[in-house]
C-alpha positions in Angstrom: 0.0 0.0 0.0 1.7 3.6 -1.3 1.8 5.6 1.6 -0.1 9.1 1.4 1.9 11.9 0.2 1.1 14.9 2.7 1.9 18.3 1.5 3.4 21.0 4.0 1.5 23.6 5.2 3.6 26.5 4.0 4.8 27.9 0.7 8.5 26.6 0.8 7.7 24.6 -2.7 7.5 28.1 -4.2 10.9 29.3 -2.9 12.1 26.2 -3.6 11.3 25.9 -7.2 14.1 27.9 -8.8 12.6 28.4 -12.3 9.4 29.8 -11.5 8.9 33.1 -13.0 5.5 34.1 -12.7 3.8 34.0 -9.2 0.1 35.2 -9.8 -1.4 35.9 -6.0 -5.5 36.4 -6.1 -8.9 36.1 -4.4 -12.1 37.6 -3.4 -11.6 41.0 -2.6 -10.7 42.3 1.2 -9.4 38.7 1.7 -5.6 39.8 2.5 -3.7 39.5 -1.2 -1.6 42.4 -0.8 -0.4 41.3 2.4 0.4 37.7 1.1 2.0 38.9 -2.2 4.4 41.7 -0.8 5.7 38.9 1.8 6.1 36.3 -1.2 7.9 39.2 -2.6 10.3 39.9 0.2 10.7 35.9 1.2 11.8 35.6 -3.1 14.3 38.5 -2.9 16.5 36.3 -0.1 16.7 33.8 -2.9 16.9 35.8 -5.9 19.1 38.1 -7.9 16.0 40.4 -8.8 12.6 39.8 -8.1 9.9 42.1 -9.5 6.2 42.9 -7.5 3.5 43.9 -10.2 0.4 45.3 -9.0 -2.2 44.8 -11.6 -5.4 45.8 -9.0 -7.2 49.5 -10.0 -7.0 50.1 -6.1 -3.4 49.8 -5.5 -2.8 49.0 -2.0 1.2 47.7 -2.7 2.3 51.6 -1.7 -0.2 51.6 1.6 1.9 48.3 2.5 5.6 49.6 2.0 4.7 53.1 2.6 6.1 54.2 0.0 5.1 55.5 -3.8 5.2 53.1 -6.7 4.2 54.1 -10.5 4.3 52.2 -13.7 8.1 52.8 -13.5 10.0 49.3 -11.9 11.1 51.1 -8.2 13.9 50.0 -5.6 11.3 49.4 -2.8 12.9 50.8 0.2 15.1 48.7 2.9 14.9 45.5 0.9 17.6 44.4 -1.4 16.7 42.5 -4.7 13.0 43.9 -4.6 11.6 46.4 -7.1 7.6 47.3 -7.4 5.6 48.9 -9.4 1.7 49.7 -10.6 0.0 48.7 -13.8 -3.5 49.3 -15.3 -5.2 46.5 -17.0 -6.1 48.9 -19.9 -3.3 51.0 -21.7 -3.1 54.6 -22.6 -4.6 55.3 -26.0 -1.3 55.5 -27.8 -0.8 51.9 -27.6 -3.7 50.9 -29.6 -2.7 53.8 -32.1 0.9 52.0 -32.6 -0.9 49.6 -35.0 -2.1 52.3 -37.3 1.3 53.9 -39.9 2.1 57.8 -39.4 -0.5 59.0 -36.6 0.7 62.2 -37.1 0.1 62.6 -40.9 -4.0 64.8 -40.3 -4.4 63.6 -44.0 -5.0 59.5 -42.2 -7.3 60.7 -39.2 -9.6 59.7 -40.9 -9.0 56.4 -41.8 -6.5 55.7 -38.6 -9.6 56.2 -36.6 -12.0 53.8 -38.1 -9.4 51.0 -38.3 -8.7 52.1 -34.3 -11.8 51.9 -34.1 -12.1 47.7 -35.5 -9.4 47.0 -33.7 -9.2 48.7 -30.6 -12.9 47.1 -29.9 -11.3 43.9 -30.0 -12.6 42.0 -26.8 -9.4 42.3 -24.1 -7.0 43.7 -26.9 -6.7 46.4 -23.7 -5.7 43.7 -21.3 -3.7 41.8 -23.5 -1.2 44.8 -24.9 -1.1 45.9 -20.9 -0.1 42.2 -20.1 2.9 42.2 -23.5 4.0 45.6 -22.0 4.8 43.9 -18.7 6.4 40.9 -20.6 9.0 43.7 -22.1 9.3 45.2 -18.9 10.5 42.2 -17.8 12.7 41.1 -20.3 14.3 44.9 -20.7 15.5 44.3 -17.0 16.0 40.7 -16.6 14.2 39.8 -13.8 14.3 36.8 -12.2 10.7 36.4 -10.8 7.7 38.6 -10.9 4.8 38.5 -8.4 1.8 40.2 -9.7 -0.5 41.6 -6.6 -4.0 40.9 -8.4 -7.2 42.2 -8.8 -10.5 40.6 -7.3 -11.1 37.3 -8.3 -13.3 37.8 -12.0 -10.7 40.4 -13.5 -8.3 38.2 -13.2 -10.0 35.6 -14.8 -10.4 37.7 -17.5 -6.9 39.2 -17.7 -5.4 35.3 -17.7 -8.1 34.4 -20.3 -7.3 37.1 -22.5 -4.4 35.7 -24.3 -5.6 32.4 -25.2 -9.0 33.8 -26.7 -7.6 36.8 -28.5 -4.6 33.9 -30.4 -7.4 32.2 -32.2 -8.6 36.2 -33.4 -5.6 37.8 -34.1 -4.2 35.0 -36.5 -7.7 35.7 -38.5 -6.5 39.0 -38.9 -3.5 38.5 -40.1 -4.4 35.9 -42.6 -7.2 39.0 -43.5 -4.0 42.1 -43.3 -3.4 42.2 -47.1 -7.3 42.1 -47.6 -7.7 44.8 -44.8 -5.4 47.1 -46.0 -7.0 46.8 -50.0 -9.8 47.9 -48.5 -8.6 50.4 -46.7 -6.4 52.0 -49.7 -9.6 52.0 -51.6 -11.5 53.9 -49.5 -8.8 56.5 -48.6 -8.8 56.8 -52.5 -12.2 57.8 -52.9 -11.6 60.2 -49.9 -9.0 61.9 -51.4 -6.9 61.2 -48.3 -3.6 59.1 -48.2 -4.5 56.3 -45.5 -2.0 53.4 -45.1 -2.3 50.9 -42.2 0.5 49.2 -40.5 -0.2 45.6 -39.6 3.0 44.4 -39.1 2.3 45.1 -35.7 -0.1 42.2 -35.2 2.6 39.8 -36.8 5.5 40.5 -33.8 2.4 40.3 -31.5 1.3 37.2 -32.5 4.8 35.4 -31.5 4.5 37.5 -28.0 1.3 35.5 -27.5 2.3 32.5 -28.4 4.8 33.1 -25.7 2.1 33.9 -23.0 0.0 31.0 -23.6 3.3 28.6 -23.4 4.7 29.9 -20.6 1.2 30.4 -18.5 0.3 26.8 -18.7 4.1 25.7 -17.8 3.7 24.6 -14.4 8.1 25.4 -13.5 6.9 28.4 -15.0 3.7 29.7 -13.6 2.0 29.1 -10.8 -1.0 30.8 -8.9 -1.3 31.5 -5.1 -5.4 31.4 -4.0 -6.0 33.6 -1.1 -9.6 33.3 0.9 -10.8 33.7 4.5 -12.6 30.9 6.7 -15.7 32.3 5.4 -18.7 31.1 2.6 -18.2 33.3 -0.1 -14.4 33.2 -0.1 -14.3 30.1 0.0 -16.8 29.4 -2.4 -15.1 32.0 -5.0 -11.7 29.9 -4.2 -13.3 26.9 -5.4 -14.6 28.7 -8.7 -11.1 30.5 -9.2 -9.1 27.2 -8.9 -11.9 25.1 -11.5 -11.3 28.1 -13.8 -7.8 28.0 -13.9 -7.7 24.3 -14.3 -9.5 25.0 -16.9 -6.9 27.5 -18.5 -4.2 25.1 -17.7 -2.7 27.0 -15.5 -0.7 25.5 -12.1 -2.2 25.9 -8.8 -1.0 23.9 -5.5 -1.0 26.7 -2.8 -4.2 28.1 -0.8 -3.0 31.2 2.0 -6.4 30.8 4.5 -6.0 34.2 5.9 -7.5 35.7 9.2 -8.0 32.5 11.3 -8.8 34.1 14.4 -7.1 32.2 17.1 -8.7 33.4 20.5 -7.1 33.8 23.9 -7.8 31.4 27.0 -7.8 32.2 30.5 -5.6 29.6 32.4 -8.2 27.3 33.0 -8.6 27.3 29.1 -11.6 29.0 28.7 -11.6 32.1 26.4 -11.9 34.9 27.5 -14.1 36.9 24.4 -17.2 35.8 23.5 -16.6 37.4 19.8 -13.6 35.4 19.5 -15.1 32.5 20.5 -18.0 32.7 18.0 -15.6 33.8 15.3 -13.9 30.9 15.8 -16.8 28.0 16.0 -18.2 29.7 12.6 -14.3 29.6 11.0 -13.4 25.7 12.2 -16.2 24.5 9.8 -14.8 26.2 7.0 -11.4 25.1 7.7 -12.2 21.6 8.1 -14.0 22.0 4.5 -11.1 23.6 3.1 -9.1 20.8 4.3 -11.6 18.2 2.4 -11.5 20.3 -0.5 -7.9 20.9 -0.7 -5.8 17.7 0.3 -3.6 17.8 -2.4 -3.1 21.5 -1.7 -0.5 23.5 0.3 -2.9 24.9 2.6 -1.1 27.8 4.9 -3.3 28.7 7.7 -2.2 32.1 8.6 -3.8 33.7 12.1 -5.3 37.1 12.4 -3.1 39.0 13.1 -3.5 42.0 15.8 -1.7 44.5 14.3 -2.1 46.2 10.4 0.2 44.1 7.9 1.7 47.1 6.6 5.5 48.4 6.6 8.2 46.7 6.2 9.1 44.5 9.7 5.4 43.4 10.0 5.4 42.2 6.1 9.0 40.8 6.7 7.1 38.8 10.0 3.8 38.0 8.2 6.1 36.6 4.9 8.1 34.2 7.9 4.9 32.9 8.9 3.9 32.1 5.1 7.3 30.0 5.3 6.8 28.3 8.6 3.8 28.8 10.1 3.4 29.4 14.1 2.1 26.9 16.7 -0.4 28.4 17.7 -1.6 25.4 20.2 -0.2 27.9 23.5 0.1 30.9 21.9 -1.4 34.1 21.8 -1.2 36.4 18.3 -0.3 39.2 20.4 3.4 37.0 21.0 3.7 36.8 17.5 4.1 40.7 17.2 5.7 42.4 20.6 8.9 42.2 19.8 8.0 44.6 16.8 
């Protein structure tokens, strides 16, 4: 009889795995991503050369944690070596769309430039996906060695992760229709009176660029996603849709952070002492013992609400040694995890 393979509570496999490259950390909202990812982030830069933290949320929250200012710029974030962030929009300026279209300047192709932006630029997720190949040459310009991307909530990521692999099967229409498009377009601009070319040799060195994406997202030394939920119903509920969807996508996922188990104090007799913290507790040990049904092929890392803000750079440098090796909390109290800081 094989005996049962248990995996460890913590997210060592991560660090351990020396060719990952892309660490994708997401959930429900409010559930404690930013927390998780910035201490992945700082665990990755003991390891690493150069280690990169992305935030790709609309509310960035990666400056509130490092108290400091990030922009779409890579940044030295402060006080720890080997760690540069920065912030990201899902959706591009405007000019990136218009980099398809020859000459923007030339007023004599307005015209035409802005009916073929107009084709194009309403291609479902074309936003997401030229946001996503910017990051790709971000990356490559400055060689890092892993990127952690601080998510948004749970269905925009979907969608961002999505985009690449639906827009392929598009894009490669397109360019089999470029010499066809642009006959058209030369025809029209000739009964205009206006001198329109369109440039679709950009969609031929994007196609190879999402060829990369999809290859390289379903490699599992490659890629791998971090779920992050809360002892709670609909977190874990939108766990359980967010890891079917990415099994779907092929994409690797073998770690769930469970955030915010409250862990309450006891008297010495070994009572406890709050009522709220008892309740709290009753309602969270049925999640958690569902979560550990669910998930027994998982790395499950039971992290305890904590009684302090995870913010700043010793508490997220604390909250990331926990991720690593989580505390005992059999005869502890949360507030020993923190007073020395």
């Amino acid at each position: 009889m094989e005996e049962e393979f248990m995996y460890d509570p913590n997210i060592k496999n991560i660090l351990e795995q020396k060719e990952l490259k892309w660490i994708f950390v997401g959930g429900k909202g409010g559930v404690g991503k930013t927390s998780v990812s910035c201490s992945l982030a700082m665990q990755l830069a003991k390891l690493h050369n150069s280690v990169l933290l992305i935030s790709t949320d609309p509310a960035h929250n990666i400056a509130d944690s490092f108290e400091q200012q990030f922009t779409r710029t890579p940044t030295q974030v402060k006080g720890v070596e080997n760690l540069m962030a920065m912030e990201v929009d899902s959706a591009p300026p405007e000019e990136s769309i218009e980099e398809i279209f020859a000459d923007p300047e030339n007023e004599q192709q307005n015209f035409m430039k802005n009916v073929m932006k107009d084709v194009v630029g309403n291609l479902p997720g074309l936003d997401e996906l030229i946001a996503l190949v910017n990051i790709f040459k971000i990356v490559d310009q400055h060689q890092f060695d892993v990127v952690v991307f601080d998510t948004a909530p749970t269905g925009h990521t979907l969608r961002l992760l999505s985009i690449p692999r639906s827009i392929d099967k598009v894009l490669r229409q397109l360019i089999q229709m470029k010499s066809w498009v642009g006959g058209l377009v030369n025809a029209m601009s000739g009964s205009l009176g206006v001198n329109a070319t369109v440039n679709m040799d950009m969609m031929d060195e994007l196609l190879p660029v999402i060829e990369r994406l999809n290859k390289e997202l379903k490699d599992p030394d490659i890629t791998t996603f971090v779920c992050v939920c809360i002892p709670e119903f609909l977190s874990l509920y939108e766990t359980e849709r967010l890891i079917q969807k990415l099994t779907a996508l092929d994409i690797d996922t073998h770690n769930v952070v469970v955030n915010q188990v409250v862990y309450p104090d006891k008297t010495e007799c070994g009572t406890i002492s709050c009522g709220l913290c008892a309740s709290r507790s009753k309602m969270q040990s049925k999640y958690l013992d569902q979560i550990a049904d669910l998930y027994e092929d998982f790395h499950v890392i039971k992290m305890p609400q904590m009684p302090l803000e995870v913010k700043g750079r010793s508490v997220l440098k604390r909250f990331g040694e926990f991720l690593v090796n989580p505390p005992d909390m059999t005869d502890k109290s949360v507030h020993d995890l923190v007073k020395d800081l």
